[in-house]
VOMIMAR-79073 format. One record per residue (C-alpha): residue number from 1; x negated, y, z. Coordinates in steps of 0.02 Angstrom, whole numbers, plus 50000, padded with zeros to 5 digits. Layout:
# VOMIMAR-79073
{NUM,{X,Y,Z}},
...
This chain:
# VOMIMAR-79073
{1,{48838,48797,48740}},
{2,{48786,48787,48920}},
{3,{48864,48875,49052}},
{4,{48777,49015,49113}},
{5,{48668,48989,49289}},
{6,{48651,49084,49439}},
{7,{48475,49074,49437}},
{8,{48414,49151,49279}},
{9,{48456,49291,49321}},
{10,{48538,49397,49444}},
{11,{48698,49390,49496}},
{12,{48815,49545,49498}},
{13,{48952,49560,49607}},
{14,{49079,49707,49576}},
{15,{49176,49733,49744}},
{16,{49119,49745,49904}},
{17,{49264,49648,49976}},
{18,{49311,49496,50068}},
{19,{49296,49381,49907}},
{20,{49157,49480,49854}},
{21,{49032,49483,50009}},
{22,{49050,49275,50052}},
{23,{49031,49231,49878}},
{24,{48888,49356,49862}},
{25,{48781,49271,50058}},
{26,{48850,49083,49995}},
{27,{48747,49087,49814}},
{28,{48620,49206,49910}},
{29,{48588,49039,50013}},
{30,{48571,48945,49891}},
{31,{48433,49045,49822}},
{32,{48505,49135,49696}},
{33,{48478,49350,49665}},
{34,{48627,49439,49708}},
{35,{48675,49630,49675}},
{36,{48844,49693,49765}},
{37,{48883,49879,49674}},
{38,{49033,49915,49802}},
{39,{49121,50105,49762}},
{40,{49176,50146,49930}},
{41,{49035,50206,50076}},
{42,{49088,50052,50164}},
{43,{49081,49852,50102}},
{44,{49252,49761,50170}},
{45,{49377,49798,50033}},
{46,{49538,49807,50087}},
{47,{49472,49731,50250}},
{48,{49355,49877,50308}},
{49,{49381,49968,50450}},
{50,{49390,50156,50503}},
{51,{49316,50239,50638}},
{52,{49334,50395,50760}},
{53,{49302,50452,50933}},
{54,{49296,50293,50989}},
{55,{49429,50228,50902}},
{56,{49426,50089,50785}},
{57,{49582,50055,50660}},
{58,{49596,49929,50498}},
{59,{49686,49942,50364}},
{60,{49845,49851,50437}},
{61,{49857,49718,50539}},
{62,{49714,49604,50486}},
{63,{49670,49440,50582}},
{64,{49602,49267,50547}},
{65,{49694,49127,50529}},
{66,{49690,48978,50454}},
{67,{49700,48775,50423}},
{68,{49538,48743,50308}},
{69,{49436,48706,50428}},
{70,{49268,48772,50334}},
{71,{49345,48954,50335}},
{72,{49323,48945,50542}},
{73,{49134,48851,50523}},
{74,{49102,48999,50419}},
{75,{49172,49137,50545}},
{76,{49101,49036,50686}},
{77,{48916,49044,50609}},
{78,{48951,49219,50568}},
{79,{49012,49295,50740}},
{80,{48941,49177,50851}},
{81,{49062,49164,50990}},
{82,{49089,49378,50956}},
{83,{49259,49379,50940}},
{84,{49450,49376,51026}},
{85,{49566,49230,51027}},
{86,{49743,49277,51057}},
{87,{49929,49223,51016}},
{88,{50044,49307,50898}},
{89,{50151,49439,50964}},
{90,{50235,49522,50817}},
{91,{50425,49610,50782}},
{92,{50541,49665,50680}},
{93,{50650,49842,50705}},
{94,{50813,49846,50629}},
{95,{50974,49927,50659}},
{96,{50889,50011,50817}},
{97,{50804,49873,50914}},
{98,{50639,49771,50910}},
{99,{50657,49592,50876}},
{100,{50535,49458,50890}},
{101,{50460,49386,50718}},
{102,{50483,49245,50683}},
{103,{50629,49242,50755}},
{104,{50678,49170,50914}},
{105,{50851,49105,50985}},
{106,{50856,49224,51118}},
{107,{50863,49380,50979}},
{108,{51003,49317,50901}},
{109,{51121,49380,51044}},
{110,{51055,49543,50987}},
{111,{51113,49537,50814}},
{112,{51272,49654,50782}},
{113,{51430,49516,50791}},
{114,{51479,49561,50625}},
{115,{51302,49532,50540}},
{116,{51287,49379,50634}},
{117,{51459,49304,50580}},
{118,{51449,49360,50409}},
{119,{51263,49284,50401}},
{120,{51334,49116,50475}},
{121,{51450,49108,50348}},
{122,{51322,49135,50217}},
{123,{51244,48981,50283}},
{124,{51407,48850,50245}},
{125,{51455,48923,50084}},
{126,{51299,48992,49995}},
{127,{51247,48833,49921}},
{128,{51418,48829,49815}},
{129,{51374,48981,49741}},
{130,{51276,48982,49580}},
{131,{51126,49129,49553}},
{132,{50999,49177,49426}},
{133,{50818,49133,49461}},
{134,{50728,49286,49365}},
{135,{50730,49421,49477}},
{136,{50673,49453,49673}},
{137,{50862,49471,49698}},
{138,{50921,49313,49627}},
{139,{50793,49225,49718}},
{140,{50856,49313,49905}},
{141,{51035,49300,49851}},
{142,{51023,49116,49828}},
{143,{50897,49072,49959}},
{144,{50967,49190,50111}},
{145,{51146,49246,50024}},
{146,{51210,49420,50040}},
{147,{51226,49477,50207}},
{148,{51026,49495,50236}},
{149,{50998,49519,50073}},
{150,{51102,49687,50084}},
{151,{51035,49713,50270}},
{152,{50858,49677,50249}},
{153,{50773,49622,50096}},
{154,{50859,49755,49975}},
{155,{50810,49905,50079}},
{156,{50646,49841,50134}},
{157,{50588,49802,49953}},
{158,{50656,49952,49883}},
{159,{50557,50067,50004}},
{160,{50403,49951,50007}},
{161,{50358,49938,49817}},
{162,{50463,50082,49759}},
{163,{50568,49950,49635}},
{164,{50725,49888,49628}},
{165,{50732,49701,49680}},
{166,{50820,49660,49505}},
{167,{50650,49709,49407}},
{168,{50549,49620,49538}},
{169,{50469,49438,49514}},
{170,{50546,49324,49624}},
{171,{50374,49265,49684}},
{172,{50353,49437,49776}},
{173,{50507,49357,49873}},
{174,{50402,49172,49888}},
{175,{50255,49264,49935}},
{176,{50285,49410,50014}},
{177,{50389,49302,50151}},
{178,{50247,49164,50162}},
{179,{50121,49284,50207}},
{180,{50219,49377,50339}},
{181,{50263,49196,50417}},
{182,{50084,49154,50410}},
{183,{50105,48989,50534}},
{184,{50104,48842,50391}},
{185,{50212,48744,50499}},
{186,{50367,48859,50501}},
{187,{50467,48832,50345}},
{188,{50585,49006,50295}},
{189,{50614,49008,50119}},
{190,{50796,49001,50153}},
{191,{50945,49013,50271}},
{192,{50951,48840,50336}},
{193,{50767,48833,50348}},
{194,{50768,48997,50435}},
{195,{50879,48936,50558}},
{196,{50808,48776,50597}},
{197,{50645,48858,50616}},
{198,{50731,49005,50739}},
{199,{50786,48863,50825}},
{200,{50636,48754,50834}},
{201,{50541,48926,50909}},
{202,{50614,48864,51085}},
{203,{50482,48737,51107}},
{204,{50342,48823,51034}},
{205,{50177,48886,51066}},
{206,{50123,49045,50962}},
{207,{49972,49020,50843}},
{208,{49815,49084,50891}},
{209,{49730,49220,50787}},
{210,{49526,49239,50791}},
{211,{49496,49440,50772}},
{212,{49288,49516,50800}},
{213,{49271,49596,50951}},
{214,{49228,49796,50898}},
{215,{49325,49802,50753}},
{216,{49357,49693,50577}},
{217,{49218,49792,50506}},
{218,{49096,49700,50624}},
{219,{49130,49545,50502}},
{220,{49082,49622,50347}},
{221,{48917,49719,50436}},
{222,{48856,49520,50499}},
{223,{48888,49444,50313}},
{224,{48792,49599,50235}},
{225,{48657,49572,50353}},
{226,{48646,49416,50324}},
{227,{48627,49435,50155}},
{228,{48506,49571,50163}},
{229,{48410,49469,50244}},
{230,{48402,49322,50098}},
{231,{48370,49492,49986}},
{232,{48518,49513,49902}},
{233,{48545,49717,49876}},
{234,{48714,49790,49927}},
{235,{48743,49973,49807}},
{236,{48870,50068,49928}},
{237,{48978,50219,49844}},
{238,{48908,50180,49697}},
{239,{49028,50109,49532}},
{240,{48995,49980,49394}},
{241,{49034,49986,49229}},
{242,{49012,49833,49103}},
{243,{48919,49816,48949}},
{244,{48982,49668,48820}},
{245,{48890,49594,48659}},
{246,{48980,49461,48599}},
{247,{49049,49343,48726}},
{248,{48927,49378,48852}},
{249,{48916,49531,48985}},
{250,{48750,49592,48925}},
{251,{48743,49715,49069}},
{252,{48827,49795,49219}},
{253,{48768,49975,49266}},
{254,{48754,50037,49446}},
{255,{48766,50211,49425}},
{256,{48631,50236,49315}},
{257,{48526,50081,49339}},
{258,{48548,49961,49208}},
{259,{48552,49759,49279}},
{260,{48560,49624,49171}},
{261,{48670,49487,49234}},
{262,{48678,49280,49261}},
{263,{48834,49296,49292}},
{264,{48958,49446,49344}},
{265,{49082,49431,49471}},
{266,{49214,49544,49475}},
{267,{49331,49577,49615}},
{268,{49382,49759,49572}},
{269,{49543,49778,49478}},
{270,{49578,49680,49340}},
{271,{49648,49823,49226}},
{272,{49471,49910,49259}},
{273,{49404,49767,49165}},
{274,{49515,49745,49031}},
{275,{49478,49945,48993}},
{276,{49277,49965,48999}},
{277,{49274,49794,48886}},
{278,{49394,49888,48755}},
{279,{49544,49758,48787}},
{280,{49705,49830,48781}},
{281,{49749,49844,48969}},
{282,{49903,49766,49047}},
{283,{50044,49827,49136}},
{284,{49993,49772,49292}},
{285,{50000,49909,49421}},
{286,{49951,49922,49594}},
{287,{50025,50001,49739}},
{288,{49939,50109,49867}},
{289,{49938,50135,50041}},
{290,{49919,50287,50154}},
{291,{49846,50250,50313}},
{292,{49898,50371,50465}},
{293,{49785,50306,50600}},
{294,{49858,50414,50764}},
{295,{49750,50428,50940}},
{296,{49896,50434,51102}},
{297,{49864,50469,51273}},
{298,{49933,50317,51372}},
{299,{49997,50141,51360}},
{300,{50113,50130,51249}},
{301,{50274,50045,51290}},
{302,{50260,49911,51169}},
{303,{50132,49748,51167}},
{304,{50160,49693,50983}},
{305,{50021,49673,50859}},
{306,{50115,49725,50705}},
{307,{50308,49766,50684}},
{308,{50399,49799,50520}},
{309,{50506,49959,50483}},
{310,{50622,49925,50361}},
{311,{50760,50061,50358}},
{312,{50726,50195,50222}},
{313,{50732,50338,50340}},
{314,{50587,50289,50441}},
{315,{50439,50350,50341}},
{316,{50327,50170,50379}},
{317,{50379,50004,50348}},
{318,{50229,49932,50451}},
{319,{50134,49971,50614}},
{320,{49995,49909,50700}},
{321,{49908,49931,50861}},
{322,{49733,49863,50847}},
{323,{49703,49867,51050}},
{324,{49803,49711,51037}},
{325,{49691,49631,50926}},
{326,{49532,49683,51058}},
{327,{49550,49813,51180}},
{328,{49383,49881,51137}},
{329,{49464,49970,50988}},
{330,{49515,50107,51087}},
{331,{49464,50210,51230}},
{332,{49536,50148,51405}},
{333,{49720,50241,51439}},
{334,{49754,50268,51260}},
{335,{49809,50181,51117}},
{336,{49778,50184,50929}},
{337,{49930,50156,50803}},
{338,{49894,50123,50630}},
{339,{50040,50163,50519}},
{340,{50048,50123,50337}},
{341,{50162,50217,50213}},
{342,{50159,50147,50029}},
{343,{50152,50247,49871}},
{344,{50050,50248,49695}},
{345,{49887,50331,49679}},
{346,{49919,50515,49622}},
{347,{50098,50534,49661}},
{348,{50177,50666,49772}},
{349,{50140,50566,49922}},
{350,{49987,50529,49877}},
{351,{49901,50714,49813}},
{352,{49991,50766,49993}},
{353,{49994,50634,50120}},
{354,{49943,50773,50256}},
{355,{50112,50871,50248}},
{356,{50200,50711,50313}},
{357,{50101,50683,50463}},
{358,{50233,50789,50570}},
{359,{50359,50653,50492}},
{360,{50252,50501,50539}},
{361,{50246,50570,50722}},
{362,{50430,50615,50742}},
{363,{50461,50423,50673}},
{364,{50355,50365,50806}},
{365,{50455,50485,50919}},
{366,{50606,50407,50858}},
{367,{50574,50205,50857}},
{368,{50532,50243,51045}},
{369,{50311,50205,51030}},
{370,{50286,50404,51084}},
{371,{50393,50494,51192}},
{372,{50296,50665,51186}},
{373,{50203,50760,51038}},
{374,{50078,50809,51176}},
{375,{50019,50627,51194}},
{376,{49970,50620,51029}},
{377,{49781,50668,51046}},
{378,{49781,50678,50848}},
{379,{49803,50601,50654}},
{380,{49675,50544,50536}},
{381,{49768,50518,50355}},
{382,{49667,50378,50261}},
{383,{49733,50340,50055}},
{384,{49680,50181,50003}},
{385,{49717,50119,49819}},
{386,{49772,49957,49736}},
{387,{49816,49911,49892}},
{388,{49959,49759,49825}},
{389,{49969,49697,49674}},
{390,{50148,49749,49595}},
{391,{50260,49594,49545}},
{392,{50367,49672,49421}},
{393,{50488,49537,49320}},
{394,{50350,49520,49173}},
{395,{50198,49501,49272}},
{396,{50165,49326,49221}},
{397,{50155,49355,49044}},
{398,{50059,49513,49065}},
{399,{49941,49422,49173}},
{400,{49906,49268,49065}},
{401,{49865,49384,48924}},
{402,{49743,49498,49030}},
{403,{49653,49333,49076}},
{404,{49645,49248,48916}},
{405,{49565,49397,48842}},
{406,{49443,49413,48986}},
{407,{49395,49216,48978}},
{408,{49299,49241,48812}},
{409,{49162,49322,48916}},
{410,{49042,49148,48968}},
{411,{48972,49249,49117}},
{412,{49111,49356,49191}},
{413,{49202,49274,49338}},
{414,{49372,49334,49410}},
{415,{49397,49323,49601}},
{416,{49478,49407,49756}},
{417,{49664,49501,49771}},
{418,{49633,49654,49648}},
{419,{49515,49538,49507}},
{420,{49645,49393,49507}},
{421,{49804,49528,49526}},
{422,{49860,49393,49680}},
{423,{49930,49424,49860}},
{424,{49819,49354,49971}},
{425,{49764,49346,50128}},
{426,{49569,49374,50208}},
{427,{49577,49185,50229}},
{428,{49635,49150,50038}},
{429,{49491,49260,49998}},
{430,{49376,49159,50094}},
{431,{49418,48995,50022}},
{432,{49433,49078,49856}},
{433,{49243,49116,49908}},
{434,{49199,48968,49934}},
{435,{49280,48861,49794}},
{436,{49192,48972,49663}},
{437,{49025,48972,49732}},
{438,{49046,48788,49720}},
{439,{49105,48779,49557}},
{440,{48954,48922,49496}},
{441,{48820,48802,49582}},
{442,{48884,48661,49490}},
{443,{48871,48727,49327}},
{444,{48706,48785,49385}},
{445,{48628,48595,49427}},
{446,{48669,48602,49630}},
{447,{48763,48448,49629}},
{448,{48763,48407,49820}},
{449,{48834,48556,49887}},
{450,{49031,48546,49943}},
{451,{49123,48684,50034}},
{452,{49108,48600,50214}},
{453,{48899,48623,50166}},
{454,{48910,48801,50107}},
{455,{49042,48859,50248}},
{456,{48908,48788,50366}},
{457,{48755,48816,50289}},
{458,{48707,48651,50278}},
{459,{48568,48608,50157}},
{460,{48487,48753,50123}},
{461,{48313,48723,50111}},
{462,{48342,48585,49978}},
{463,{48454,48713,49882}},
{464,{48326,48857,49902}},
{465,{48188,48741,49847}},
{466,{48286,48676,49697}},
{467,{48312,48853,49616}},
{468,{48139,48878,49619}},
């Protein structure tokens, strides 16, 4: 049997989202029909953006950065010289003070003598000590030993996913530290490499980041544009529900209109999928994020772009000021902080994120960003689901089953952080993007098309012409 083509027939794209959109404008260029059927008012995913008063916040920290160099051809065609180029500035609070991440030399005079010796320690012996290898905490335990495993990992872990490192996957550890690290060249997935990498932050510049001047959001409304304008239709707050015969999606409904697919491309979750085609759905849950996005009067005393909160009674673990991503996200003489406080859709937290809004503030209050209620012009509360995937010790398994049963569809295509259950990154998404529009054009006769061609358009009246 053949594989199925993008150009007999549309294609359907279910997710609005990073993965989503490119894919969608790549195979729109290459001349094929493309429906996105996006649920939120918004496209962007997880990577939209939220406005008010002249405030613009994301949902965290988001920034571009990467080393495939088609993922910038792509931005750069996309912005077109609209956007910010600025070094990293981020921290770390613990025990009381900020501290520069990654860490530098000069914060180490800061750590608490104690910590410090015990952590040096750590380093000589740890490698005579032997560990298990199926849990998050085996993995920190060997990699970092127990001093910041106690001091930091545990608690941060705990009050970020809500489970107890010993039923979490070690690769929440692998990744989890990898994307907070971001620079490729700074190796930390131990003590020895953390130290030589502390140390090697002496002589080192900071990596740039490439952020859209306006807002993230200004990203997504260029990409839709752009595919608007090849005709591709974009559904907003509108959800998709599949339709199976056999081993072939037969059709995908947009609210009530009925499309018949090419091929389906689904980026919402992957337990979503597993349920409306009748498979017996995983356990593979999802956490969820509640945005506080709060408007101050003034400054702001501090010049990071993101900072972690790890101690359990501080209600974040992450902030975010996105004036320091462009200053045209905020009103001149004020500041915007985004604050994100994790939970699962339809607890406590969840049904009433508003009650802890006086919390958030006095935390703010306390890790020394506000100094007075009165600056604090006011609070917009923001929930945002299946935010991370959750890595819970039998994951794997539970994964490789959802996905076998999901590959007997010819036409359905996985892709992006909720349809592949991955933590990623807006640049993984991108190249994830672009490596499956490749492979779909492919199977669908376009043989000369690589990824540095579709990140730069190259080619595309050849392509256009050859689907007819």
């Amino acid at each position: 049997m053949s594989k199925p083509s993008v150009f007999e027939g549309p294609v359907v794209v279910v997710g609005g989202g990073v993965a989503g959109l490119v894919t969608a404008h790549l195979l729109a260029e290459r001349g094929a029909r493309v429906v996105v059927i996006e649920k939120c008012a918004e496209v962007g995913g997880l990577a939209r953006s939220f406005t008010y008063d002249g405030f613009v916040f994301d949902i965290g920290p988001h920034r571009f950065h990467t080393e495939n160099p088609n993922i910038r051809t792509y931005l750069d065609r996309m912005l077109k010289g609209n956007a910010t180029l600025f070094p990293r500035r981020s921290e770390v609070y613990f025990q009381g003070k900020y501290y520069r991440w990654p860490l530098h030399p000069k914060n180490l005079v800061q750590l608490p003598v104690p910590l410090a010796v015990k952590s040096a320690v750590d380093l000589a012996v740890n490698g005579r000590k032997t560990y298990g290898n199926d849990n998050f905490e085996d993995y920190v335990l060997r990699q970092y030993g127990p001093t910041l495993y106690e001091h930091f990992f545990k608690g941060y872990s705990i009050k970020f996913l809500g489970i107890h490192p010993k039923e979490t996957h070690p690769d929440w550890a692998k990744v989890g530290i990898n994307r907070a690290i971001i620079d490729d060249k700074l190796q930390m997935q131990n003590l020895a490499q953390l130290a030589k990498s502390t140390f090697l932050q002496f002589q080192k510049a900071e990596i740039d980041f490439m952020y859209p001047k306006g807002g993230l959001h200004v990203t997504w409304q260029r990409v839709s544009a752009a595919l608007q304008a090849l005709g591709g239709r974009i559904l907003t707050s509108t959800s998709a529900r599949l339709e199976a015969v056999g081993d072939r999606i037969e059709a995908v409904y947009a609210g009530d209109e009925r499309i018949e697919p090419s091929v389906v491309i689904w980026t919402a979750p992957l337990t979503l999928a597993c349920k409306q085609l009748d498979i017996s759905v995983p356990n593979l849950p999802y956490l969820a994020t509640l945005i506080f996005n709060v408007l101050v009067r003034g400054d702001g005393p501090r010049e990071y772009q993101w900072c972690y909160y790890g101690a359990d009674d501080i209600i974040f673990s992450r902030a975010s000021i996105p004036k320091f991503f462009s200053d045209d996200t905020c009103p001149p003489g004020t500041t915007g902080y985004c604050l994100e406080v994790t939970c699962r859709e339809g607890d406590e937290r969840w049904r009433h994120a508003e009650r802890l809004t006086d919390w958030v503030v006095a935390d703010l209050i306390r890790v020394g960003l506000v100094t007075n209620r009165k600056d604090v012009i006011d609070v917009h509360v923001e929930r945002v689901p299946e935010t991370y995937p959750i890595y819970h010790k039998d994951y794997p398994a539970q994964l490789d089953r959802a996905r076998r049963s999901l590959q007997k569809y010819e036409n359905l295509q996985l892709a992006g952080r909720t349809g592949m259950f991955w933590y990623n990154n807006m640049d993984h998404s991108m190249e994830n993007a672009m490596q499956l529009s490749r492979r779909l054009l492919k199977d669908s006769g376009v043989t000369d098309t690589d990824e540095a061609a579709l990140a730069g358009g190259i080619g595309l009246a050849s392509a256009q012409s050859a689907a007819g």
